[in-house]
OpenMM code with the backbone's topology and positions (N, CA, C; nanometers):
from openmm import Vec3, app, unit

residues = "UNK UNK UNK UNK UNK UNK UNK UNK UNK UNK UNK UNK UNK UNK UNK UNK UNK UNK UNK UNK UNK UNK UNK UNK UNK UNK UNK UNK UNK UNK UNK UNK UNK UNK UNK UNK UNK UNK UNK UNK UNK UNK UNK UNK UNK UNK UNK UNK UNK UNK UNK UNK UNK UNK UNK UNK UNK UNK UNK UNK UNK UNK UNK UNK UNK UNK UNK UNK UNK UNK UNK UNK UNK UNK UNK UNK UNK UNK UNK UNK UNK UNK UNK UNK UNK UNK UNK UNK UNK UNK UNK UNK UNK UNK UNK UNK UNK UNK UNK UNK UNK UNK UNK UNK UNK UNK UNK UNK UNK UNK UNK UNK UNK UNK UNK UNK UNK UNK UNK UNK UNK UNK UNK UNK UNK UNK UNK UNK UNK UNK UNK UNK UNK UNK UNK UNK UNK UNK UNK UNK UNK UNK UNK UNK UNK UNK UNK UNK UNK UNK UNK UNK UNK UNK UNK UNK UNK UNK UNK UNK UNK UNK UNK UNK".split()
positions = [
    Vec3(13.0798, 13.3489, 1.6522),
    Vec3(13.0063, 13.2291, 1.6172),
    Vec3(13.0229, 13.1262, 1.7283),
    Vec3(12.9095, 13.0344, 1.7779),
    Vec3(12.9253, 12.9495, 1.8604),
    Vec3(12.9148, 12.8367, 1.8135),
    Vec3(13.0477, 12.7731, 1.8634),
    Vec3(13.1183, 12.6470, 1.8700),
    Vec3(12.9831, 12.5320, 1.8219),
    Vec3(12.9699, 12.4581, 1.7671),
    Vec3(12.9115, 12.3410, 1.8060),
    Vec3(12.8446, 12.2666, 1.9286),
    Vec3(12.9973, 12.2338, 1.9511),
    Vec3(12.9980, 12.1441, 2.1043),
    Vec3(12.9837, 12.1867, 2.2321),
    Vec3(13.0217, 12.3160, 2.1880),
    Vec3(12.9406, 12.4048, 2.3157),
    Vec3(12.7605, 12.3952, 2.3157),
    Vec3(12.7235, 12.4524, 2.1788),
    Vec3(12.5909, 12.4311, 2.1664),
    Vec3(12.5056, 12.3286, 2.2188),
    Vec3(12.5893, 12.2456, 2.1671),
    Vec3(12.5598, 12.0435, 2.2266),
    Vec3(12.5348, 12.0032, 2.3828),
    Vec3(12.6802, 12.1158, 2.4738),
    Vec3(12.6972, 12.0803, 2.5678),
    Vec3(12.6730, 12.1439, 2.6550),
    Vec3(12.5369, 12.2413, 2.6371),
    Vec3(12.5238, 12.3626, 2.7388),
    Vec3(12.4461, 12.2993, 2.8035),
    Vec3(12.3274, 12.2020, 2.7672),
    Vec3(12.2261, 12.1292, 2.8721),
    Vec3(12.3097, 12.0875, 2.9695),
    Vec3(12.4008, 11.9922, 2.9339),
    Vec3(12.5176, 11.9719, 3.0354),
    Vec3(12.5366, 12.0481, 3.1367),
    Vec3(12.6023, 12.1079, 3.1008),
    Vec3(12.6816, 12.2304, 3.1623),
    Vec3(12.5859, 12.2517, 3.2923),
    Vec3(12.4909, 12.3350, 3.2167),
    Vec3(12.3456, 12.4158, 3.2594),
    Vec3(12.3358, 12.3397, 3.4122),
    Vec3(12.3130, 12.1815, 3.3997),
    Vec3(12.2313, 12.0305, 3.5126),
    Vec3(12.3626, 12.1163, 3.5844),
    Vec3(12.4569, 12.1074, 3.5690),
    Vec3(12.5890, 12.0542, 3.6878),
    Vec3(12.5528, 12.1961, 3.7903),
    Vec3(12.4656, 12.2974, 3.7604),
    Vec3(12.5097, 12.4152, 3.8274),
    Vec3(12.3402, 12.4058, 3.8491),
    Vec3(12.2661, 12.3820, 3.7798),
    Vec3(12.1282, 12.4034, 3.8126),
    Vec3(12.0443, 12.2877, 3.8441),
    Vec3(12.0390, 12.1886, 3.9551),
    Vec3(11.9916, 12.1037, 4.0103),
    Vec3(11.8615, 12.0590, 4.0015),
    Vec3(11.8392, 11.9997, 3.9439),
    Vec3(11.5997, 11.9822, 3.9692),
    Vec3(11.5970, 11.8231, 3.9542),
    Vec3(11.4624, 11.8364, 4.0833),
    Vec3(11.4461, 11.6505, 4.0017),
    Vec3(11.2886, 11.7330, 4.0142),
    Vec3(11.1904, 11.5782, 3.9798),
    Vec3(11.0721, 11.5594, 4.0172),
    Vec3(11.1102, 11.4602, 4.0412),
    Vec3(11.0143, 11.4381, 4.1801),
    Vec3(11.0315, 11.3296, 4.2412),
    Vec3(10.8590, 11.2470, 4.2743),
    Vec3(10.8055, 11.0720, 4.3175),
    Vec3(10.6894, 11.0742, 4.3654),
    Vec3(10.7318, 11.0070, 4.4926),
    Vec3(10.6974, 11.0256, 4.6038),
    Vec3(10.6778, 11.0021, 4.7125),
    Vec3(10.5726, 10.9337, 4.7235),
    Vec3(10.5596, 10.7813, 4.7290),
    Vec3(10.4139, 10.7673, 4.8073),
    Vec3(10.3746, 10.7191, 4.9232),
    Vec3(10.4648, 10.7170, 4.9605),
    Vec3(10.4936, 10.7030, 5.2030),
    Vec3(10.5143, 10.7776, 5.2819),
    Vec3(10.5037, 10.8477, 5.3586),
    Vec3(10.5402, 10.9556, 5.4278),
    Vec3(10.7096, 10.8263, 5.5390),
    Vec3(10.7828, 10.9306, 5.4864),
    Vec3(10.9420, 10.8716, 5.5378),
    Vec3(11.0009, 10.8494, 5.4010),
    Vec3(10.9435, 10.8434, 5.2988),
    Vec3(11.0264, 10.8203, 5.1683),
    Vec3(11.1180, 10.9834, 5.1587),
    Vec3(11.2020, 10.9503, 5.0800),
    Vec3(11.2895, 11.0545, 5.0267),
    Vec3(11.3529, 11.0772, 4.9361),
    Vec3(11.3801, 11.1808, 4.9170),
    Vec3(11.4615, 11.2180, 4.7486),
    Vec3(11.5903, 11.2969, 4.7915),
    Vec3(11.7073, 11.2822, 4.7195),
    Vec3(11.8352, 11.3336, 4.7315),
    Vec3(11.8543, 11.4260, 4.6122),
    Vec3(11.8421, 11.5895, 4.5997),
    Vec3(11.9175, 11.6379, 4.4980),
    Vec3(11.9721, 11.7235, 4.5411),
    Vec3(12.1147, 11.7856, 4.4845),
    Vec3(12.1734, 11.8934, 4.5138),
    Vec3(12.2596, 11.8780, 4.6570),
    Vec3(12.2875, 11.7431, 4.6972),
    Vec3(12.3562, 11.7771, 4.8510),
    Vec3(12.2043, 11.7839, 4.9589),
    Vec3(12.1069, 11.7693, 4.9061),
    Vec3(12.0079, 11.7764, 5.0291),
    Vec3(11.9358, 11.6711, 5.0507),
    Vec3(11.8819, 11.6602, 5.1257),
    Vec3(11.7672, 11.4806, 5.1221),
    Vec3(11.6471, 11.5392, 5.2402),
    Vec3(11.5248, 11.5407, 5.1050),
    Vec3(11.3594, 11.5718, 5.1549),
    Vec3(11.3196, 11.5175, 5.1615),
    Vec3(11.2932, 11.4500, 5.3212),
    Vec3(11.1891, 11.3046, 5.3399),
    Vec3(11.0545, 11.3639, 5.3753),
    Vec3(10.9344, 11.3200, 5.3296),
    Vec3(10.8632, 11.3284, 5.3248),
    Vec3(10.7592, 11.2821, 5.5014),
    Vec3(10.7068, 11.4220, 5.5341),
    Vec3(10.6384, 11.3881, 5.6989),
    Vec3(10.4999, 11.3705, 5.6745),
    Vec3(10.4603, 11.3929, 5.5809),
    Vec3(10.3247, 11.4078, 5.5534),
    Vec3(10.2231, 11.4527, 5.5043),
    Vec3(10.0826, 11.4563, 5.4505),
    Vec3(10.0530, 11.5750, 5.3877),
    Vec3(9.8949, 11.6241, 5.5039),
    Vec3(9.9108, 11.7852, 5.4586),
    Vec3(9.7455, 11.7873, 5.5682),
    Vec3(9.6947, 11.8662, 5.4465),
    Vec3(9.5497, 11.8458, 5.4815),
    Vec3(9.4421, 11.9607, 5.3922),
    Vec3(9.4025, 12.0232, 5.5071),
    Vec3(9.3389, 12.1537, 5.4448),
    Vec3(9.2304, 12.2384, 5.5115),
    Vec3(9.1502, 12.3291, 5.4620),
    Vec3(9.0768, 12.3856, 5.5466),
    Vec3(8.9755, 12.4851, 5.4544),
    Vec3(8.9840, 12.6190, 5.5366),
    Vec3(8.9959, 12.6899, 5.4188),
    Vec3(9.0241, 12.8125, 5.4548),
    Vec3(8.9284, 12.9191, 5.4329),
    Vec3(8.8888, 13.0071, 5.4785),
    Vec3(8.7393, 13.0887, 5.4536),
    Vec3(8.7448, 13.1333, 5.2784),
    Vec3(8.8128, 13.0996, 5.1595),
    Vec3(8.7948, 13.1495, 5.0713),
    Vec3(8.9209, 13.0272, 4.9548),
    Vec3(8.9381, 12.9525, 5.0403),
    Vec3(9.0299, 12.8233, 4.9432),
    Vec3(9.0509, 12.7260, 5.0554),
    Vec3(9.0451, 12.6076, 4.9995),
    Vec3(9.0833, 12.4749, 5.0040),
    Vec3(9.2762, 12.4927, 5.0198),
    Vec3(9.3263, 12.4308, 5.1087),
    Vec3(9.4724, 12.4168, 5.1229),
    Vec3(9.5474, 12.3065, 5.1323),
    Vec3(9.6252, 12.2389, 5.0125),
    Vec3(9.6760, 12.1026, 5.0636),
    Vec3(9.8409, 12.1524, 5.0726),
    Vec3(9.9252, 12.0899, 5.1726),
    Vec3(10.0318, 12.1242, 5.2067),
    Vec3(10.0755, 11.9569, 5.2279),
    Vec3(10.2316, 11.9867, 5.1748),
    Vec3(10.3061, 11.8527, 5.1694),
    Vec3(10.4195, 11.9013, 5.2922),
    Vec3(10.4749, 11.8537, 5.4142),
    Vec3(10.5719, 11.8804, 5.4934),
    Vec3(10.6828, 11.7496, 5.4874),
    Vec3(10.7910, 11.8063, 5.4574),
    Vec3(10.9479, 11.7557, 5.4226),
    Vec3(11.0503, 11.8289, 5.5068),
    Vec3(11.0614, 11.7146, 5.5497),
    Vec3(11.2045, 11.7370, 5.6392),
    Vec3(11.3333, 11.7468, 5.5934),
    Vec3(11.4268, 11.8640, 5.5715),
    Vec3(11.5671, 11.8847, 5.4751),
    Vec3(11.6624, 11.8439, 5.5439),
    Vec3(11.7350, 11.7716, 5.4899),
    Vec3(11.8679, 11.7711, 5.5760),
    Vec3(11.9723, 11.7866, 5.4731),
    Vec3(12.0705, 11.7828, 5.5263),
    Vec3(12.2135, 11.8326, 5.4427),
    Vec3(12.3297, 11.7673, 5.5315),
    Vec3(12.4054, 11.6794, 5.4374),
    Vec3(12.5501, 11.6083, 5.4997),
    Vec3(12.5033, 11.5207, 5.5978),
    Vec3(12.3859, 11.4979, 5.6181),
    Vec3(12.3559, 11.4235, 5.7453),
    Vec3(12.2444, 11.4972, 5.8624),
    Vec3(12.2946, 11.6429, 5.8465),
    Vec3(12.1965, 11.7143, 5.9544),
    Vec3(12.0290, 11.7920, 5.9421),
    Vec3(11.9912, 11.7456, 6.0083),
    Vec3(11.8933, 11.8185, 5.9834),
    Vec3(11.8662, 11.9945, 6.0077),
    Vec3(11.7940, 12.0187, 5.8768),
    Vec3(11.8559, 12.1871, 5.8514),
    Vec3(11.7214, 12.2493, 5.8685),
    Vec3(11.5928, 12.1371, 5.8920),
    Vec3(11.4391, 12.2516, 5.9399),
    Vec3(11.3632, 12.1502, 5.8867),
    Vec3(11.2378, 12.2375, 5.8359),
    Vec3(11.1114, 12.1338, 5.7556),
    Vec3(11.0721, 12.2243, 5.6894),
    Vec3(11.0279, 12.2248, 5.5510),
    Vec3(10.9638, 12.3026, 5.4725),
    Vec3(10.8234, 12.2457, 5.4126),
    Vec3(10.7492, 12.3371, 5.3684),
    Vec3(10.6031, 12.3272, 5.3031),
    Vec3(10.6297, 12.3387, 5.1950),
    Vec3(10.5300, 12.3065, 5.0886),
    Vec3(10.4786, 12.2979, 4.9639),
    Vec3(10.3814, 12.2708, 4.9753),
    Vec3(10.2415, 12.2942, 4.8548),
    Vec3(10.1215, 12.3157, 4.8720),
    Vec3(10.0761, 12.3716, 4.7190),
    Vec3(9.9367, 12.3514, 4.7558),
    Vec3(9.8838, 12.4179, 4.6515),
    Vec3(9.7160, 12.4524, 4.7188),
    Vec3(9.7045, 12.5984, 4.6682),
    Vec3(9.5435, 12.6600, 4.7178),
    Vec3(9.4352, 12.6295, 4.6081),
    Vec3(9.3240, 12.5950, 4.6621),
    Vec3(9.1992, 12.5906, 4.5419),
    Vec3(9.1316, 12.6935, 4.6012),
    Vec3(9.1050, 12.7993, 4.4965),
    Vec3(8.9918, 12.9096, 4.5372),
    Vec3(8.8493, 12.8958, 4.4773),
    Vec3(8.7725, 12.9313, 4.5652),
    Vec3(8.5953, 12.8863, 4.5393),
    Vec3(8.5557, 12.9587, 4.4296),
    Vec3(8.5823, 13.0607, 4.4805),
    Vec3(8.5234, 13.2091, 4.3966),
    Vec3(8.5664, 13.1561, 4.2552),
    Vec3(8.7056, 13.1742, 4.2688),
    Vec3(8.7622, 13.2217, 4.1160),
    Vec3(8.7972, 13.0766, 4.0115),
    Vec3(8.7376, 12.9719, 4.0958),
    Vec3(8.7367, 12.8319, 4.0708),
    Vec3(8.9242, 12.8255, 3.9739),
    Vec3(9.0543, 12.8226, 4.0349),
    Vec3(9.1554, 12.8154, 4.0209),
    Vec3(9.2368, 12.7883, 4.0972),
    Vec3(9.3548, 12.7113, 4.0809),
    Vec3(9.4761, 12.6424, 4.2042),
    Vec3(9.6107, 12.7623, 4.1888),
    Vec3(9.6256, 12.7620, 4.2685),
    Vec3(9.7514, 12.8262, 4.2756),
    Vec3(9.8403, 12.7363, 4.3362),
    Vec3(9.9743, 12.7528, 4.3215),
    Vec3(10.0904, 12.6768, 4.3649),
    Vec3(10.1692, 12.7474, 4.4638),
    Vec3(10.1686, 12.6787, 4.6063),
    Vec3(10.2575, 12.7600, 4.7012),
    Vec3(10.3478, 12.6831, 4.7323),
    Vec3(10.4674, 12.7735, 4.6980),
    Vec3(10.6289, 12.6941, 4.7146),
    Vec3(10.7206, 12.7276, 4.8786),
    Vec3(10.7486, 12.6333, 4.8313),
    Vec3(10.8087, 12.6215, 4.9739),
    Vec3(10.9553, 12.6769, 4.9179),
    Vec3(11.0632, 12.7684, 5.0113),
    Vec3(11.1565, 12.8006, 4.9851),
    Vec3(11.2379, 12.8149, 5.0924),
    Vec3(11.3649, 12.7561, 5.1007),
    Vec3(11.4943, 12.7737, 5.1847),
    Vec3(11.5912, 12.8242, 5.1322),
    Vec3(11.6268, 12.9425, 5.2090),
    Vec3(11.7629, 13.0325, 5.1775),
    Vec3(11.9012, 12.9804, 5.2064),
    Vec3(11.9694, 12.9281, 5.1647),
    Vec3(12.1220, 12.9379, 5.2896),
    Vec3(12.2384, 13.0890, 5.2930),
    Vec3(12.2175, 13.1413, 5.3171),
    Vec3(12.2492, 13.2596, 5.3028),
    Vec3(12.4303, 13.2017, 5.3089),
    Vec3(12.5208, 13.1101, 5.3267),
    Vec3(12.6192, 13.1114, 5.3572),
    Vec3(12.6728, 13.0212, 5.2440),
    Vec3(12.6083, 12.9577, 5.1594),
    Vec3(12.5802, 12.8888, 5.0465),
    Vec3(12.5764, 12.9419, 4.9131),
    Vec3(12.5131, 13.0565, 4.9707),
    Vec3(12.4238, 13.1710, 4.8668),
    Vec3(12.3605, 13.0912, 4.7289),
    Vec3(12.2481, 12.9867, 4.8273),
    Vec3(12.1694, 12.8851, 4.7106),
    Vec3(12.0211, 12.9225, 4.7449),
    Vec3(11.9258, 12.8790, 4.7068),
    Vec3(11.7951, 12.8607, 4.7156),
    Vec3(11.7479, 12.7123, 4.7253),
    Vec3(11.6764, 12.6714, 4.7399),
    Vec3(11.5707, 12.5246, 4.7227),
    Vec3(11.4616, 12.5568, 4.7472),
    Vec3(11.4233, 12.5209, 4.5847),
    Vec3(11.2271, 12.5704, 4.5600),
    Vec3(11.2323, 12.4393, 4.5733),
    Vec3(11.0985, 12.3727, 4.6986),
    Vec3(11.0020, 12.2652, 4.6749),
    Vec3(10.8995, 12.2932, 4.5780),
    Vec3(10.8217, 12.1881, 4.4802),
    Vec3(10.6890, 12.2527, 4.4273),
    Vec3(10.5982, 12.1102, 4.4601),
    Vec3(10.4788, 12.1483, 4.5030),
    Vec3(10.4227, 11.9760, 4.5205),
    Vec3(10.2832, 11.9942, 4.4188),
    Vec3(10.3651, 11.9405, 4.3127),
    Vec3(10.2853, 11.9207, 4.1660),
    Vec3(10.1713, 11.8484, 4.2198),
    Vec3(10.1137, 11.7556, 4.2371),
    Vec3(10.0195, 11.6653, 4.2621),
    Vec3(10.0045, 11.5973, 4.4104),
    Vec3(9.9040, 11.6174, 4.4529),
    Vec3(9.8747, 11.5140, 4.5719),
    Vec3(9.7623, 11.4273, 4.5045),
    Vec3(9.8007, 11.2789, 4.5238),
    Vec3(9.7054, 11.1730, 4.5231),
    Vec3(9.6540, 11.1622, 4.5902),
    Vec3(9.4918, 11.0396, 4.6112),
    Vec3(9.4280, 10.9968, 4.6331),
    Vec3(9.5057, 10.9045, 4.7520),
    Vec3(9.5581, 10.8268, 4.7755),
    Vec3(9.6382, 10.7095, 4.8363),
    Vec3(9.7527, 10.8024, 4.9048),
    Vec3(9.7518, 10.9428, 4.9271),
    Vec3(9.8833, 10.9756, 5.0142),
    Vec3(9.9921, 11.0059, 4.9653),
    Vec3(10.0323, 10.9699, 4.8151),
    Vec3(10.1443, 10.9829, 4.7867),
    Vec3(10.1249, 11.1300, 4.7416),
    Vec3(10.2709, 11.2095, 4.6691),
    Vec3(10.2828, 11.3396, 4.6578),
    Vec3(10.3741, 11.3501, 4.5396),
    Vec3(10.3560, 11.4122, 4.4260),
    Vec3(10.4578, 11.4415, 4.3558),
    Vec3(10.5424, 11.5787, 4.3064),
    Vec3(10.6431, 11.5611, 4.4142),
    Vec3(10.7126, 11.7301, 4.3547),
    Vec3(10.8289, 11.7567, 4.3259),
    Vec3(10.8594, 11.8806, 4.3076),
    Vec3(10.9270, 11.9158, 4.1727),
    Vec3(11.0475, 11.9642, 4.2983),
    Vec3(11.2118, 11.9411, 4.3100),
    Vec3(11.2671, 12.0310, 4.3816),
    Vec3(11.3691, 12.0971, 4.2743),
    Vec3(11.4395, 12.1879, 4.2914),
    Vec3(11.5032, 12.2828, 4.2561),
    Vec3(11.6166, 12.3526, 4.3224),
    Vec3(11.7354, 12.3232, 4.2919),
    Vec3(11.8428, 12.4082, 4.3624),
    Vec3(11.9204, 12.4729, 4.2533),
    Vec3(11.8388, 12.6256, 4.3224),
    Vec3(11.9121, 12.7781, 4.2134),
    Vec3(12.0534, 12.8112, 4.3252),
    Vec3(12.1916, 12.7982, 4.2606),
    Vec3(12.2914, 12.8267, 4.3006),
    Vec3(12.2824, 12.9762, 4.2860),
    Vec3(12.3812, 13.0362, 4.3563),
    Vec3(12.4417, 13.1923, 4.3765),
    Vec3(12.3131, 13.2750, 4.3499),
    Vec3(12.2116, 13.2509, 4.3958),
    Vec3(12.0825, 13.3328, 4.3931),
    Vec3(12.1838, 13.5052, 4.4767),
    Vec3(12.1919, 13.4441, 4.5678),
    Vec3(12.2279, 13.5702, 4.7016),
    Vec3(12.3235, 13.6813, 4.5789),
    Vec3(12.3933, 13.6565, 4.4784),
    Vec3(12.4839, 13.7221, 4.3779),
    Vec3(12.4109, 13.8027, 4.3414),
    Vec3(12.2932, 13.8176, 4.3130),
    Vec3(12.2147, 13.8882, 4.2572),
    Vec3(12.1577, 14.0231, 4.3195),
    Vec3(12.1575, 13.9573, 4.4797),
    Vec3(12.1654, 14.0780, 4.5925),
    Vec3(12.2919, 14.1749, 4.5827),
    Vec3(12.3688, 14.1034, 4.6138),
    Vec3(12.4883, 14.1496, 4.5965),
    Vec3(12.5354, 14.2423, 4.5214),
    Vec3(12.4612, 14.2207, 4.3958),
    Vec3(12.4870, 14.3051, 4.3243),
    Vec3(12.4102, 14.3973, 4.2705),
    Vec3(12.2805, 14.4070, 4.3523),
    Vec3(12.2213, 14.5425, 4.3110),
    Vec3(12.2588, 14.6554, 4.4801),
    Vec3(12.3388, 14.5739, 4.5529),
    Vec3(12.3949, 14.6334, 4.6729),
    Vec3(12.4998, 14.7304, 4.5960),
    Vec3(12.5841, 14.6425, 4.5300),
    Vec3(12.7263, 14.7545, 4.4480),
    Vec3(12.6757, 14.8488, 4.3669),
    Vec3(12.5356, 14.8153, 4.2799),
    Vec3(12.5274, 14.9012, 4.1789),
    Vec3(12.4162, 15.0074, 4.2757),
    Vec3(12.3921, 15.0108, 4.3910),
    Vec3(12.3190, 15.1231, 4.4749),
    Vec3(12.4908, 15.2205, 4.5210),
    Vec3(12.5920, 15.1617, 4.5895),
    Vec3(12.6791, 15.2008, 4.6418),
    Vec3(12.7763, 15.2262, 4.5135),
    Vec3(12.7508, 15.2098, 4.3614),
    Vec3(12.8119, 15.3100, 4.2903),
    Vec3(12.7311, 15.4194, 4.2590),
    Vec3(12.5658, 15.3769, 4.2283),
    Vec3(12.5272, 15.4967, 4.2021),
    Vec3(12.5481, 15.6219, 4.3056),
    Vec3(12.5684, 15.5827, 4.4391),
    Vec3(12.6115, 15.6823, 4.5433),
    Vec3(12.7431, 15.7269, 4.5278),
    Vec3(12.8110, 15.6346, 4.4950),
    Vec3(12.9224, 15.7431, 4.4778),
    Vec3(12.9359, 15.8722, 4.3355),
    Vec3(12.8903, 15.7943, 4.2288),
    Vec3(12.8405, 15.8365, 4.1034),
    Vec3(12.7825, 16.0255, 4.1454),
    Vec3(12.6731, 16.0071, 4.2532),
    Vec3(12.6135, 16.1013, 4.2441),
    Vec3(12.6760, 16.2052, 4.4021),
    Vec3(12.7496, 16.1064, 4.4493),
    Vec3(12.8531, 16.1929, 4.5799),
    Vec3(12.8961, 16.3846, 4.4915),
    Vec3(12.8585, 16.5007, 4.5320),
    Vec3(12.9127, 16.6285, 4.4663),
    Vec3(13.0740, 16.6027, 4.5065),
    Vec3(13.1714, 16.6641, 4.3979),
    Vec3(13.2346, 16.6733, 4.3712),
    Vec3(13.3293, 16.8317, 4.4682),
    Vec3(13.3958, 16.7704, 4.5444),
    Vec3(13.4918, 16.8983, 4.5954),
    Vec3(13.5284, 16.9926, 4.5200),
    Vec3(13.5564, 16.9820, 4.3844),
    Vec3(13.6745, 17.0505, 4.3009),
    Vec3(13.5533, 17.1492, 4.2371),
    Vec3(13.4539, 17.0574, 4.2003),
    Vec3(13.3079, 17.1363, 4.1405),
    Vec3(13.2746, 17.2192, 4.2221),
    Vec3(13.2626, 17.2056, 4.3281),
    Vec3(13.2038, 17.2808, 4.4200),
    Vec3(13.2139, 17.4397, 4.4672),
    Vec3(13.4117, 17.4098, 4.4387),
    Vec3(13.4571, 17.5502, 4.4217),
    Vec3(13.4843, 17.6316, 4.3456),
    Vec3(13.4686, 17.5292, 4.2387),
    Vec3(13.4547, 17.5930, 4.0790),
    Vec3(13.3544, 17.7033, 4.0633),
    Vec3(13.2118, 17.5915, 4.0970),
    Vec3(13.0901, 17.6949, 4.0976),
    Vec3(13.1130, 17.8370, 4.2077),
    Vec3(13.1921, 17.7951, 4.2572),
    Vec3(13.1910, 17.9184, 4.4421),
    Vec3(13.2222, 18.0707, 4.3256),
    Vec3(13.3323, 18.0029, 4.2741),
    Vec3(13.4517, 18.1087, 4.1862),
    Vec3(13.3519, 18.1577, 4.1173),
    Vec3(13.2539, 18.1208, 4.0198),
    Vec3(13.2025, 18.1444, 3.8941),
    Vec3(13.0803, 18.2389, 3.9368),
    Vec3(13.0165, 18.1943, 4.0349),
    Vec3(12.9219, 18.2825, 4.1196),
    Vec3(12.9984, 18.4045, 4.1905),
    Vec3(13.0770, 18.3778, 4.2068),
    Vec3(13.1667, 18.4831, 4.2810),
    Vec3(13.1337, 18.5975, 4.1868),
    Vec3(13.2370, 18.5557, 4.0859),
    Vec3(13.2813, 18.6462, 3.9601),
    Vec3(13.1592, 18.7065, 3.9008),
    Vec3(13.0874, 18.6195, 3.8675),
    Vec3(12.9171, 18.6708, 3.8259),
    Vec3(12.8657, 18.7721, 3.8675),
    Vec3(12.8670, 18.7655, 4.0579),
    Vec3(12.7734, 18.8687, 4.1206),
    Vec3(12.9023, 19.0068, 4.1568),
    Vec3(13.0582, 18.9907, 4.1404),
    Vec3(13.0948, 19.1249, 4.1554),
    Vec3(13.0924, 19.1413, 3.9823),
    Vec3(13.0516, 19.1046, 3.8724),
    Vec3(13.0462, 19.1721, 3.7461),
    Vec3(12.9102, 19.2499, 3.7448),
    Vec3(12.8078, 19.1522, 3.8008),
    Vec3(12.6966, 19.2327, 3.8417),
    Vec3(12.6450, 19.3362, 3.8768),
    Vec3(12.7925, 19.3604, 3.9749),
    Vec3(12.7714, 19.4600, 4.0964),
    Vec3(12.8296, 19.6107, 3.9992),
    Vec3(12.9436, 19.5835, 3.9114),
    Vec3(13.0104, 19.6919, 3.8473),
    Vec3(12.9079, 19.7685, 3.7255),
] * unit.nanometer
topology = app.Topology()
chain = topology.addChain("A")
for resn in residues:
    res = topology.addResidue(resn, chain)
    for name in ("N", "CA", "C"):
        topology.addAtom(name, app.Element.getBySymbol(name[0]), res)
C-alpha cells in the first residue's frame, strides 16, 4: 500500500529530477534559466520550403557561464496535408548523461516566441542498458564447453551402437 505522503509528494519529487519551464521571450537577447542552463534567445527566421512553410527559433545554451553551442526549435506547416508539425531542438551531454528538448510552442506576430524547455536526466541509462542486456544475452547464448563434450560423448556412443 502507498503511503499517503508519498502520494502527495511525488509531483515534488518528480520537478527536482525532471526540469521543464515554458517560457515567452519577446526580444531576441532575452533568456530563460532551467536546469543549470540559460537559452537566450538569437532570433527567429521563416522560410519556404518546396512542400512546407518553416519557422525556426535559434537560442544560444550556455551552462555555468560557458557557452555550450546554439540550438533550433521550430515548427513545419505543410501545404498538401494542411498540418504543423513540431521540430525540436535537442542537446545531448553525453558526460551528464541528460538531454534538453527545446519546443517553440508559438511564434508571434511582434517577434516574440514561446517555448517549452525540458531537461530529461540519465536519458544515456537507458543506452546503457540495453548495451548490458545485448552483452548478457551474448553471454546467455555463448555454447557451453562442458555441453559441448557432452554432446561429442553422446554422438560418439550413438554412432558406435549404430555401428554394432
Amino acid at each position: 500500500m502507498t503511503s499517503p505522503s508519498f502520494t502527495i509528494d511525488l509531483p515534488e519529487r518528480a520537478n527536482k529530477f525532471f526540469n521543464q519551464m515554458a517560457a515567452l521571450l519577446p526580444h531576441a537577447g532575452d533568456s530563460v534559466r532551467v536546469g543549470g542552463y540559460t537559452l537566450r534567445l538569437l532570433g527567429s527566421t521563416q522560410e519556404r520550403g518546396a512542400n512546407a512553410s518553416e519557422v525556426r527559433a535559434q537560442l544560444a545554451v550556455s551552462r555555468g557561464g560557458d557557452d555550450i553551442g546554439t540550438i533550433s526549435a521550430g515548427k513545419n506547416r505543410y501545404f498538401a496535408e494542411q498540418q504543423t508539425s513540431n521540430e525540436v531542438g535537442i542537446r545531448t551531454d553525453w558526460l551528464r548523461a541528460e538531454d534538453l528538448f527545446v519546443i517553440a510552442d508559438q511564434f508571434n506576430s511582434d517577434g516574440s516566441v514561446f517555448v517549452k524547455v525540458i531537461v530529461n536526466p540519465l536519458v544515456n541509462l537507458i543506452w546503457l542498458a540495453g548495451a548490458i542486456f545485448v552483452g548478457g544475452s551474448l553471454v546467455a547464448m555463448w555454447p557451453d564447453a562442458r555441453e559441448q563434450r557432452r554432446l561429442e560423448r553422446r554422438f560418439a556412443e550413438q554412432k558406435a551402437f549404430a555401428r554394432a
